[in-house]
C-alpha positions in Angstrom: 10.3 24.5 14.1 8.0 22.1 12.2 9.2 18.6 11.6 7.2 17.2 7.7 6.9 13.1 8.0 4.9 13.4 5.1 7.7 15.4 2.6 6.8 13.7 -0.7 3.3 13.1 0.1 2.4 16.6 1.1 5.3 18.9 0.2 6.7 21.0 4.0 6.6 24.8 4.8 9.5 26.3 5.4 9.7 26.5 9.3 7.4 29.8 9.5 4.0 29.2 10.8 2.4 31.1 9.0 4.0 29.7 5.5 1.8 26.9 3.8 3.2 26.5 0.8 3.4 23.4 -0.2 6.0 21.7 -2.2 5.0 20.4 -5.5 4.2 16.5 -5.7 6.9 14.0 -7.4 6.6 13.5 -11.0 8.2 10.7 -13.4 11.1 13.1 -14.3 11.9 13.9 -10.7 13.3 10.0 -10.2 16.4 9.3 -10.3 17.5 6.7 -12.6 14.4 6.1 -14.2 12.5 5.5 -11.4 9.2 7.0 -11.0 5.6 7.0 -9.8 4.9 4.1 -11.7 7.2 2.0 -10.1 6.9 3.4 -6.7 3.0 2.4 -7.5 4.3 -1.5 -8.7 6.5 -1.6 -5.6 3.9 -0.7 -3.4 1.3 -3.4 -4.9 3.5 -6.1 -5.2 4.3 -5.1 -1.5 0.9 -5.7 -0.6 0.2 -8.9 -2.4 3.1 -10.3 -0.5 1.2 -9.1 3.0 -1.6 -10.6 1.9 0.1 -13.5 1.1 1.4 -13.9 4.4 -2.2 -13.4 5.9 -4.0 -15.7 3.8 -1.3 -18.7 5.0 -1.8 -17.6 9.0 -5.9 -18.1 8.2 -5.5 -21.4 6.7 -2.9 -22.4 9.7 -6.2 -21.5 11.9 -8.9 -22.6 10.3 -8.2 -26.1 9.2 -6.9 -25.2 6.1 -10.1 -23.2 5.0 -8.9 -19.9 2.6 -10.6 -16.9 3.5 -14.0 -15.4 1.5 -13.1 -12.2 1.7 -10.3 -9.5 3.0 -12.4 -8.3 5.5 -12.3 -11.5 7.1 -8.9 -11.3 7.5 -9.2 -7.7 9.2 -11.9 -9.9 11.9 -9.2 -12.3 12.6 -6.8 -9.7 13.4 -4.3 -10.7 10.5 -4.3 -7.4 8.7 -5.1 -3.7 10.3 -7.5 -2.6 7.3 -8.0 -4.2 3.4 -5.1 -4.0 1.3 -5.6 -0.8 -1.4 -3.5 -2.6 -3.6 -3.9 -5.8 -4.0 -7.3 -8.3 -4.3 -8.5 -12.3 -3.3 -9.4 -13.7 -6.7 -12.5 -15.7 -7.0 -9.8 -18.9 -5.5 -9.2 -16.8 -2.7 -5.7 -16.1 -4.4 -3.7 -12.4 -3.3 -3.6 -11.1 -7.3 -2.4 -7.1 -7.7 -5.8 -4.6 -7.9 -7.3 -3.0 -10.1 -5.1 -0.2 -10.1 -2.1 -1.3 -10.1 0.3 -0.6 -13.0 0.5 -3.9 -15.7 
């Protein structure tokens, strides 16, 4: 038996092997409630701008206060795993949502 961690992402075969049919991806009217990619997309950047957030305050706690340049900094201090996707420093060094992120 195949276990799918990726179910919404990727779709999951049926159990067969040899079956790769993939189920189709999520669309707006699939959400319950209203709900859809868009908001799953808004969650998901105002998600990171809050990580960021937090990553930006741990610098300044050790660095005298100084704000980062750039995210990749922040990866070379160990505070976050990769750059966000989702969310941007502005030119103050400010977590803002990116680029493509719903408005």
């Amino acid at each position: 038996m195949m276990l799918c961690v990726t179910a919404l992402v990727s779709g999951c075969s049926s159990g067969d092997d040899d079956d790769t049919t993939a189920a189709p991806a999520p669309t707006e009217t699939d959400a319950p409630d209203g709900l859809g990619i868009d908001a799953a997309s808004e969650s998901m950047c105002l998600t990171q701008v809050a990580v960021l957030e937090t990553a930006v305050e741990a610098f300044k706690l050790s660095n005298d206060g100084a704000l980062p340049a750039t995210e990749a900094e922040l990866v070379t201090e160990g505070l976050l795993v990769s750059a966000a996707e989702y969310a941007d420093l502005d030119a103050a060094g400010t977590p803002v949502p990116a680029a493509v992120c719903p408005t």
